[in-house]
Structure formats: C-alpha cells, structure tokens
C-alpha positions as CSV (number, residue, x, y, z in Angstrom):
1,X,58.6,-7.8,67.6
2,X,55.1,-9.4,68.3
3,X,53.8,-12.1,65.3
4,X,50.2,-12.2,65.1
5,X,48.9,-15.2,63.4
6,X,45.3,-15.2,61.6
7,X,43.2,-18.6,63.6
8,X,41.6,-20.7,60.7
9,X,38.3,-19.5,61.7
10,X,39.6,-15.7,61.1
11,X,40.2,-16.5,57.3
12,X,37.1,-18.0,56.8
13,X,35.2,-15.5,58.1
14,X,37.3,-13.2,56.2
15,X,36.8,-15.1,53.1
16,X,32.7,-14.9,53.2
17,X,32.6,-11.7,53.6
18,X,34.4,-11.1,50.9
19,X,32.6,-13.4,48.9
20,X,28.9,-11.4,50.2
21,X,30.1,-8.6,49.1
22,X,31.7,-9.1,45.3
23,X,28.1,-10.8,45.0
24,X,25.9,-7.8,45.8
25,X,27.5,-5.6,43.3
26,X,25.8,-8.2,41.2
27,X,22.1,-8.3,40.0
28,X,20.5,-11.9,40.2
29,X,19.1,-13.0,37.0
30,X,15.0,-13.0,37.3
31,X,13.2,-15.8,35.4
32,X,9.4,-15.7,35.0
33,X,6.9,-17.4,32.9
34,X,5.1,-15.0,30.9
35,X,7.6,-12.1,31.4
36,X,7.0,-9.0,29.2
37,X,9.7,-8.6,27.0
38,X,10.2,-4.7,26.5
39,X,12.8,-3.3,23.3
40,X,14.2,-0.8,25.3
41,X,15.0,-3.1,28.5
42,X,19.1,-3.4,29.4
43,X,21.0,-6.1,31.7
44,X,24.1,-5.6,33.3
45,X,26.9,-8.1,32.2
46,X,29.9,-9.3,34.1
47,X,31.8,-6.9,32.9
48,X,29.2,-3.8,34.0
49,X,28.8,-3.3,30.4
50,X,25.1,-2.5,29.2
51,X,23.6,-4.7,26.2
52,X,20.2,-4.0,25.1
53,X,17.3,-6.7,23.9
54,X,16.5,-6.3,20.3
55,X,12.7,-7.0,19.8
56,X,10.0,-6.3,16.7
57,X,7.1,-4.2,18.2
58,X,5.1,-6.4,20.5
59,X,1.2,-6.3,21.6
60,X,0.3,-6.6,25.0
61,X,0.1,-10.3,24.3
62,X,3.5,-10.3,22.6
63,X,2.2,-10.6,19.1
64,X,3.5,-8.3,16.1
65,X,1.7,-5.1,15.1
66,X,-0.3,-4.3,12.1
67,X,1.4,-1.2,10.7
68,X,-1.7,0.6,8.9
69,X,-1.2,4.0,6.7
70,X,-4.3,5.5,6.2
71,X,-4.7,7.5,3.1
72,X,-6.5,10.3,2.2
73,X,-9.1,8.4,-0.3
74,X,-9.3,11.1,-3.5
75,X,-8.7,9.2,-6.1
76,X,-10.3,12.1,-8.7
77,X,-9.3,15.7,-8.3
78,X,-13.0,16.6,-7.2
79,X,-12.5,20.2,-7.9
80,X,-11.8,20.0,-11.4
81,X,-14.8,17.8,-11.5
82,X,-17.1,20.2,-10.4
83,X,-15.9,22.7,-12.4
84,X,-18.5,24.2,-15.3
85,X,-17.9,22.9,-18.5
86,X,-15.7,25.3,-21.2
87,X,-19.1,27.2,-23.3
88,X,-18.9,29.5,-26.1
89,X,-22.3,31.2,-25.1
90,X,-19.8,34.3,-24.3
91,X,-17.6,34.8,-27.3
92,X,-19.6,37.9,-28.5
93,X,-22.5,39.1,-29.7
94,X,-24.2,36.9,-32.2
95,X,-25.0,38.1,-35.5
96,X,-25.9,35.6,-38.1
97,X,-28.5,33.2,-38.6
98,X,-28.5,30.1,-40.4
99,X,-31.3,27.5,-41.8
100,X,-29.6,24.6,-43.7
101,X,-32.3,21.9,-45.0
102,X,-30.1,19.1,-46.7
103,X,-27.5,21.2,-47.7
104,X,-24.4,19.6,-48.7
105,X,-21.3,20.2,-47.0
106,X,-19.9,22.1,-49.6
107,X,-22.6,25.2,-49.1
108,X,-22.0,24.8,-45.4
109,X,-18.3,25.7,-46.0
110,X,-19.1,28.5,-48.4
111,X,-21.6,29.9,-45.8
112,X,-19.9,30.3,-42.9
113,X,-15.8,30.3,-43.9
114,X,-16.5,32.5,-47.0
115,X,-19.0,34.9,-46.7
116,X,-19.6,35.2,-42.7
117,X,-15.8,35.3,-41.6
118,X,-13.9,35.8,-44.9
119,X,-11.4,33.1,-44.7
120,X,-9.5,30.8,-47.7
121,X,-10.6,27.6,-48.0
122,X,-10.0,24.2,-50.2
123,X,-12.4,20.9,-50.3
124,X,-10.8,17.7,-50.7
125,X,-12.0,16.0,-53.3
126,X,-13.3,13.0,-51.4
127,X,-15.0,15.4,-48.9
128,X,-19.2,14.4,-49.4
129,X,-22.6,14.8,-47.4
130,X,-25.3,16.7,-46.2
131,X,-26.3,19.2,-43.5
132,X,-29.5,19.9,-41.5
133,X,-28.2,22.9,-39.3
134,X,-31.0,25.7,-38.5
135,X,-30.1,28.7,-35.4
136,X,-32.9,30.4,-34.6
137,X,-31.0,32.5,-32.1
138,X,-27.8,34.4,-34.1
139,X,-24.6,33.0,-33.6
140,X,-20.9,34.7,-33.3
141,X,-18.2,34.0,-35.3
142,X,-16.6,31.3,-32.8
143,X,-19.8,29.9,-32.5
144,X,-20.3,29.5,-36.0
145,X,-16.8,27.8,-36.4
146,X,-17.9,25.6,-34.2
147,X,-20.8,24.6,-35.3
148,X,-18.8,24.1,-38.6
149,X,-16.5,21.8,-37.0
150,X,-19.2,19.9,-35.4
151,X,-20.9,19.1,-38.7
152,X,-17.7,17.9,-40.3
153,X,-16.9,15.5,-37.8
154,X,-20.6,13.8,-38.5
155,X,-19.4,13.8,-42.0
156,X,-15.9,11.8,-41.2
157,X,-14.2,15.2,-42.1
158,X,-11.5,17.6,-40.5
159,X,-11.1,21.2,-40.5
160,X,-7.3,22.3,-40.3
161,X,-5.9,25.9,-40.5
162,X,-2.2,25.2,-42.5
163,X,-0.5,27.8,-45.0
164,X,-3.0,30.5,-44.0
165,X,-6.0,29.0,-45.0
166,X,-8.6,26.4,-43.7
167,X,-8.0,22.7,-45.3
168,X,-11.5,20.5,-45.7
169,X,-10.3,17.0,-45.8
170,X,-11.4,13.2,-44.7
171,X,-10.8,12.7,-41.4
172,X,-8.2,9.6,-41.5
173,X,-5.8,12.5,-43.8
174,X,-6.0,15.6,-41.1
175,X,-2.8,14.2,-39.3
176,X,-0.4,13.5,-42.5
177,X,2.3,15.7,-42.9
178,X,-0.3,19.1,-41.7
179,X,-0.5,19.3,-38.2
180,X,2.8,19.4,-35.5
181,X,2.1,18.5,-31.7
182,X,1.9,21.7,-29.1
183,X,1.3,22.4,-26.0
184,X,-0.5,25.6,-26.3
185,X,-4.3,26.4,-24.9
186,X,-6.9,24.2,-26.1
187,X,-8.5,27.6,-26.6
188,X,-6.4,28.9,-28.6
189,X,-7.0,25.9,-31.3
190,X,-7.9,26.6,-34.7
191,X,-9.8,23.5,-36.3
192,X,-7.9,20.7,-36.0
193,X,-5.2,20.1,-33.7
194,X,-2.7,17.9,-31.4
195,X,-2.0,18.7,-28.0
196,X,0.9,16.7,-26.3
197,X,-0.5,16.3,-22.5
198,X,2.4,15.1,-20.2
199,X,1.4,13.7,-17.0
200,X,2.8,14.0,-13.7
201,X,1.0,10.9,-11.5
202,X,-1.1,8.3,-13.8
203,X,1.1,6.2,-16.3
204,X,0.1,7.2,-20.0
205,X,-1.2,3.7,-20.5
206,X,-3.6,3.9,-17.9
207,X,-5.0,7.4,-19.0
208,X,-5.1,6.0,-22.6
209,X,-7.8,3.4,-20.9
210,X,-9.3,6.5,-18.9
211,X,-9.6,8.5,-22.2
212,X,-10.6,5.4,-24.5
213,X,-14.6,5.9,-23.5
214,X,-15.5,9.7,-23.9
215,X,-12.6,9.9,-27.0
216,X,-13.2,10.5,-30.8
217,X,-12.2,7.1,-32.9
218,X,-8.3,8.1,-33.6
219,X,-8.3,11.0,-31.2
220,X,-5.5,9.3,-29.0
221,X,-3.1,10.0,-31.4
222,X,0.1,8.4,-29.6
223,X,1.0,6.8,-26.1
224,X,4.9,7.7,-24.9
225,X,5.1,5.2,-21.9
226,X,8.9,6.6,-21.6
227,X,8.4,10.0,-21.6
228,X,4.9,9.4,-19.6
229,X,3.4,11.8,-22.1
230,X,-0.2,11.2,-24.5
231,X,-1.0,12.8,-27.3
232,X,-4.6,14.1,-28.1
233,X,-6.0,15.2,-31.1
234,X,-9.1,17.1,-31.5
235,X,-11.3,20.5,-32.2
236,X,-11.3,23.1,-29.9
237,X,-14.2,21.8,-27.9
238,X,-13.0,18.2,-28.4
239,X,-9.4,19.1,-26.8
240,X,-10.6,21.0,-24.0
241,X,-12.9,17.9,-23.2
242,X,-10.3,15.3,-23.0
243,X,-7.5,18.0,-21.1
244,X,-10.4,18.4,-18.6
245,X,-10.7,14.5,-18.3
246,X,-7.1,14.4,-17.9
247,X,-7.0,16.9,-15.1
248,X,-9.9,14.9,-13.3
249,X,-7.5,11.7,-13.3
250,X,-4.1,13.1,-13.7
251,X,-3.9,12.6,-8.9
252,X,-1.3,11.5,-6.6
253,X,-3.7,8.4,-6.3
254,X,-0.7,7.2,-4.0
255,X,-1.5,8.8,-1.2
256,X,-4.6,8.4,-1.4
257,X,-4.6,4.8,-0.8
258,X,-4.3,2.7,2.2
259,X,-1.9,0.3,2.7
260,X,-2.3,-2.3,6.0
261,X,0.5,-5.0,6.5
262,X,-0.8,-7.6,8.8
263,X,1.9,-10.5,10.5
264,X,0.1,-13.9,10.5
265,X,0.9,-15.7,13.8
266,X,-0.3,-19.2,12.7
267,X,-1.0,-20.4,9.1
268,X,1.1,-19.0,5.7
269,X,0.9,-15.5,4.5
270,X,0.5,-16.9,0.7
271,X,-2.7,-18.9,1.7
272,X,-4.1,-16.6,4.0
273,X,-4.3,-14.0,0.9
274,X,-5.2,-16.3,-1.4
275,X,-8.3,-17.2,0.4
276,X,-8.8,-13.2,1.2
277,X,-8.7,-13.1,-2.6
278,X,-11.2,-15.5,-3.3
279,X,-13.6,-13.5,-0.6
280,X,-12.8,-9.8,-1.7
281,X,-11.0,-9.8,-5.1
282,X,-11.7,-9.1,-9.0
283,X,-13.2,-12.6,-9.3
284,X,-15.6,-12.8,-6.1
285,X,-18.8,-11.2,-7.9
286,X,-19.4,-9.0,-4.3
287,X,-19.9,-5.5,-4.5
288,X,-17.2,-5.0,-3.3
289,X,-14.4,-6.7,-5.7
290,X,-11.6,-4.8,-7.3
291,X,-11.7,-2.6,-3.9
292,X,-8.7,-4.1,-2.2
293,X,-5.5,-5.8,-3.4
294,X,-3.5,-8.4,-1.3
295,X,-0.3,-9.5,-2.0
296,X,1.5,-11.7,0.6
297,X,5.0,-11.2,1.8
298,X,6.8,-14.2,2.4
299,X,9.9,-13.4,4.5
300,X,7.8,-11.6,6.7
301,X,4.5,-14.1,6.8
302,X,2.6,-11.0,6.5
303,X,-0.2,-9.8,4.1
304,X,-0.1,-6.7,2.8
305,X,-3.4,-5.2,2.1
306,X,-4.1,-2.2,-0.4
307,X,-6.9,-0.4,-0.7
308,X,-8.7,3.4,-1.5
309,X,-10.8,2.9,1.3
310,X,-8.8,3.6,4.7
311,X,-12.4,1.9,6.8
312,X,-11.7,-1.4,4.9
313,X,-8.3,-1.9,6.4
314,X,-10.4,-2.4,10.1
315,X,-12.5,-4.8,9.1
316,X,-9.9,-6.8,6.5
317,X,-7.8,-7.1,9.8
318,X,-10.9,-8.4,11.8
319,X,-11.1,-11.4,8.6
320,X,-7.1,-11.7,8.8
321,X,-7.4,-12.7,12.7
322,X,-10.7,-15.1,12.2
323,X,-9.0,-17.1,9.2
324,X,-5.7,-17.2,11.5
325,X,-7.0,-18.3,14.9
326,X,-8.7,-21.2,13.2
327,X,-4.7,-22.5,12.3
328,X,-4.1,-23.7,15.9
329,X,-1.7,-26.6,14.8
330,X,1.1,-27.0,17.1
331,X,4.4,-25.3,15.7
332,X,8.3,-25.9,17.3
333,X,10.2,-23.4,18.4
334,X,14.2,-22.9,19.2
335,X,15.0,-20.9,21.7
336,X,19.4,-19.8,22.1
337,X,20.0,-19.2,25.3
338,X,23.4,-16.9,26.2
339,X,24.4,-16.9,30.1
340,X,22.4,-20.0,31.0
341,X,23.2,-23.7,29.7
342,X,20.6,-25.1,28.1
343,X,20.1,-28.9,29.9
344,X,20.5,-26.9,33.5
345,X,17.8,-24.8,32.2
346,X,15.2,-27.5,30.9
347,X,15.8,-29.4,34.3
348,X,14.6,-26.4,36.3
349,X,11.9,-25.8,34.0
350,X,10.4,-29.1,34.1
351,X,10.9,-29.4,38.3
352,X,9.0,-25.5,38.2
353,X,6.3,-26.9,35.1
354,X,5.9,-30.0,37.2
355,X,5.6,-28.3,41.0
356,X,3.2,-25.8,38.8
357,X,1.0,-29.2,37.8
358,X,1.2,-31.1,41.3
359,X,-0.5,-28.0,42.7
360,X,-3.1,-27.4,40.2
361,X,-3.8,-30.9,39.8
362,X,-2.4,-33.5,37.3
363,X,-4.8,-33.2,34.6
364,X,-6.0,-29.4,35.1
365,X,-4.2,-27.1,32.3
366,X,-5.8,-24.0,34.3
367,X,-2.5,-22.5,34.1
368,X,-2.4,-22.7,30.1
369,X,-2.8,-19.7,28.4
370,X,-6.0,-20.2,25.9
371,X,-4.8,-22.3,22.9
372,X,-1.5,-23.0,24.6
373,X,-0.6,-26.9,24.7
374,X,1.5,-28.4,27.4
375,X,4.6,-28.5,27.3
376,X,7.1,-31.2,28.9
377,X,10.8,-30.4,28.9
378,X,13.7,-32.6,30.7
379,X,17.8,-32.8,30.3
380,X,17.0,-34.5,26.8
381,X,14.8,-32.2,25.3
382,X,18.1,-29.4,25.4
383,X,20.9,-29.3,23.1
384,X,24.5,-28.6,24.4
385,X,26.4,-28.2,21.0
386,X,24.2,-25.4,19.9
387,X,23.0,-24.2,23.8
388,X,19.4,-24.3,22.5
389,X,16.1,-25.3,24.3
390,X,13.2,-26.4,22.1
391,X,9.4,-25.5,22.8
392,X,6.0,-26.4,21.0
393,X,3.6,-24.8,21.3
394,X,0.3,-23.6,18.9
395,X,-1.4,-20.2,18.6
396,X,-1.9,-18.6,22.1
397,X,1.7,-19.4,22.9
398,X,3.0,-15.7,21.0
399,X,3.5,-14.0,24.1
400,X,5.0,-16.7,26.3
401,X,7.6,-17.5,23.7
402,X,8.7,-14.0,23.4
403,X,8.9,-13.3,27.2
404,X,10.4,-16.3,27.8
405,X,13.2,-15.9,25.4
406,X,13.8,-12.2,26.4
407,X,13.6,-12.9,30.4
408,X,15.9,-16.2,29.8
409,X,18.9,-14.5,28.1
410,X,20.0,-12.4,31.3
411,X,23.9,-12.7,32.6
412,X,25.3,-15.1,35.1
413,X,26.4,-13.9,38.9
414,X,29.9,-16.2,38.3
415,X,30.9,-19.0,35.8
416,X,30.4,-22.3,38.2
417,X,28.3,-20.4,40.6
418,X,25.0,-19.6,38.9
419,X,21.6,-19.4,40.6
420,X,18.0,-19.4,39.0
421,X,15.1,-17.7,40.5
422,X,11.9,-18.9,38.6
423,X,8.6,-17.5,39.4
424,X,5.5,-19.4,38.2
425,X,2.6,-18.0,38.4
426,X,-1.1,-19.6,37.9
C-alpha cells in the first residue's frame, strides 16, 4: 500500500480556495453617501434569509410626503337650491274676492272660514287687531286660507285645526296641549303645525344656527342633539320654507372637504400652525378667514390642514415649506446600526469624509448638500453599549440621513472578517 502525504503548500492552497469560494456565495455590503433608501428593497443575511427595510414614503430627496384628499367642494345641495319655490297660484280656480279696509280680525275670520269655506271656528278671547287685505284677482279656497294664516301671524295669532274645527288663538298658546309632532307633508298641513325633521349629515345644533335667520320667533320648537332630530313649527307655507332650507344644508359636507396633512422637516408642528393661524384663520381679517382649519399633530410633527376648497391645499403647502426652510437650526440625530459596529464605522467615515475634504480642498463644502453642515465623526463620536452613531445635521440633511441609515444596516460577509466598501461621491 502507497501513503500519499499532502506537502504544506498543498493545504494551503487547498484552504484558499475554499475560503474564495464560501465568500462568493456572499454579497459584499455596499456603503454610499447619499444612497436612495427604497421600502421595498431586501438584503441577504448570513443565514440566506430575506429581511426587508421598513421606510415611511420618501421624496426623491428623502423627505415625507404630504398625503392630500381632495374633496368634492358642495357644501349645499345645489339642486334643491335651484329648485322653484312651493306656490299656490295652481290650487284651483279662484273664485272670491276680497276688499278689507281696517277690518278687525274678527270679520276676517268670519269672511273667509265661515261663509267662503264653511268651517267651525272659535276666537280666543285675547285674539285683537286689524286687517287691510284687498284681491283684485279672485282667490281659491287654499289661497284664501293662506292669506288667512298670513294675516294672523302679523297679528301674533295662530290658526290650528284640533276637534274638527279651526282654533284662533295668540300665538305663544298654539303649541299647549293642541298640536302633536308628525312627519307628514308640509302640504298636507292644516294651519298650524309641527314637523319633526330628522337629519341624516349636519348636527341639529348646527341646523338650529342655519335655521335661526329665515325662522319665525319660536318656530324652532325643540333641538334633540341625541336623536340628531329638530323640530319645526309653522303654517303650511312656513313649514315648506324651512324643510326646503333643511334640504339645502342637510349634505355629506364630509366629503366635500379637503383634508392635506403636511410633515414639517425642521421647526414644531404646533408653531408652524399657530403662525398659519394667525395668517389664514377666523381672527386674520383676510378674505379669506374661516376657509381653512389647522390643527397640528404632535407625534407626527405634521399639520393637518382642512378646508372646502381642494385649490387651497397647493398653495397652504407652498406657505408650509417657506415658514419651514427658514428653521435651518442644526438638529442631532441617532443612527443604530445592526451588522456593522459602530466606532469601526465612524473611523471609516471620517478617513472617507476627510479623503472627500483633502481633494476638494480644506475649506470648500462643494460636496455639502444645500443647507447641510459639516459633519466630523471619529472612534469617540460612536457608542459601543448601544451600537449607535450620532450625526447633526440642519434642514437639507433629510435625504442623506435616511439613505445613510438604510444603506448602513446591510449584513456582514463573516463575524471577524468584515469589509467596507464606501463610495463618496462629490
């Protein structure tokens, strides 16, 4: 039997070649200033697992996005607007006349409840005034009811239809114990009435303040804030006035807003709206104030913005990045770092910052991104308990921090046998 033995030089050839190859299954980590950091990019780890980068929405230069929903801007529904309003000029053929010079109310009553429609009638006692009422052109029956109903109102009087016959009384008495809320027609309303409206978008508080202006004193009879419900009290003509008024107001005034929420990079969210506020709110005496609303979130250092007019939100963003490019004070950052240790890293990034400098020249900063300060880092600046490098840097510096963080945490090749590529571009 022959015994080969292997010559030192065998096994060391051996040995590197086997060391080649285990390290070409193996991508190198890449380190770059100003490296794009993309949400969807994946590394390899040691053990060929795939781990993938979580990162907010980025710009090109690495700075959050406004997120901007545009509404439709109705805040009235337009077609109910436009609509004609409710008329009696085609309930019938007229057929009476009527010339009242002075007349109290008492003859007005008699004339057109008693002897032109034939219905039962009783005067309150405290019922008093007079009429001037002349129609040259004859009236129908509905008309003439009401014209009836109109003159009692001037006279602080109500018409309601209870027991079968029509009730003349003062009009702070028409509501005790004879009329019961409905929801039928305001057509189909018979002197005095209540209609219980309930509303599907606006809060019954904020119609109450819609109503309050084209309303009868007392007509708002009640305000359910619960049920979301108000409750209207009126004529005929009255009712189908405010129930129009409602159904101009009653929109999904939701969707027709738009909302804009708008990251600051430098200064505080709270000040920045405060001093949008002072430009473009209630108090600013501009045309227009009361068109937008801005309300800062903290935990975000964002603004939201809220408005009916989706053009706005462009030029409000415009103001939000003027009043935060003039913060440029320097901020400090901490940056964890996961394959590489943090004092190796800050020495190779000061020897590639400082190689960057000797070529450019020691005082030039061509290589500074506008805004950017310069930045110094050394084996002191890193911390080995925590594996953290700091940086400083002031309002240009958004896009180098976040490619910098997402192209430093890549994997090692081998624990003690790590290499660093860094590319540094002018």
């Amino acid at each position: 039997m022959t015994l080969r033995l292997f010559s030192p030089r065998h096994f060391c050839l051996s040995l590197a070649l086997a060391l080649l190859a285990g390290c070409a299954s193996v991508p190198a980590p890449d380190v770059r200033r100003n490296a794009v950091l993309d949400g969807s990019h994946q590394v390899v780890a040691g053990d060929g697992s795939r781990e993938g980068i979580d990162a907010q929405p980025l710009e090109a230069d690495g700075a959050p996005q406004a997120v901007i929903r545009r509404g439709t801007g109705s805040m009235i529904n337009r077609s109910a607007a436009a609509a004609a309003a409710p008329s009696l000029a085609n309930a019938g053929n007229g057929t009476a006349t009527f010339n009242f010079e002075g007349e109290s109310v008492h003859a007005v009553v008699k004339a057109i409840l008693g002897d032109m429609l034939g219905q039962n009638y009783v005067i309150a006692p405290g019922v008093q005034g007079t009429v001037t009422l002349a129609t040259p052109k004859p009236v129908s029956s509905a008309q003439a009811l009401n014209l009836l109903e109109m003159v009692l109102g001037w006279n602080n009087a109500r018409m309601v239809y209870s027991g079968g016959r029509y009730n003349i009384v003062a009009a702070d008495q028409a509501l005790a114990g004879t009329v019961a809320p409905s929801t039928a027609p305001a057509a189909s309303a018979r002197g005095f009435e209540v209609r219980v409206v309930p509303l599907q978008y606006i809060s019954a508080t904020e119609m109450k303040k819609v109503l309050e202006p084209y309303a009868r004193p007392n007509a708002i009879v009640n305000v359910d804030s619960g049920r979301n419900v108000i409750t209207l009290g009126g004529t005929r003509s009255e009712l189908e006035n405010y129930l129009r008024t409602v159904e101009i107001f009653d929109v999904d005034w939701l969707s027709g807003m738009s909302v804009g929420v708008f990251p600051i990079q430098t200064g505080k969210a709270e000040q920045v709206a405060a001093d949008l506020e002072k430009v473009f709110g209630e108090q600013s005496k501009t045309p227009s104030a009361g068109m937008f609303r801005f309300l800062p979130l903290e935990n975000a250092n964002a603004v939201l913005v809220i408005t009916p007019q989706a053009r706005y939100l462009d030029q409000i963003q415009q103001w939000l990045e003027r009043i935060d490019s003039a913060g440029g004070s320097a901020r400090l950052f901490s940056y964890e770092l996961r394959y590489i240790k943090a004092k190796d890293l800050a020495e190779r990034l000061a020897e590639a910052f400082a190689n960057e400098n000797g070529r450019s020249g020691r005082n030039s900063r061509s290589s500074l991104a506008p805004g950017a300060t310069q930045m110094e880092l050394g084996s002191r600046d890193s911390n080995t308990n925590t594996n953290t490098i700091p940086g400083a840097g002031s309002n240009g510096d958004g896009s180098g921090r976040a490619g910098l963080e997402g192209s430093l945490n890549l994997p090692q090749r081998e624990p003690g046998n790590a290499s660093f590529s860094l590319e540094v571009q002018g």
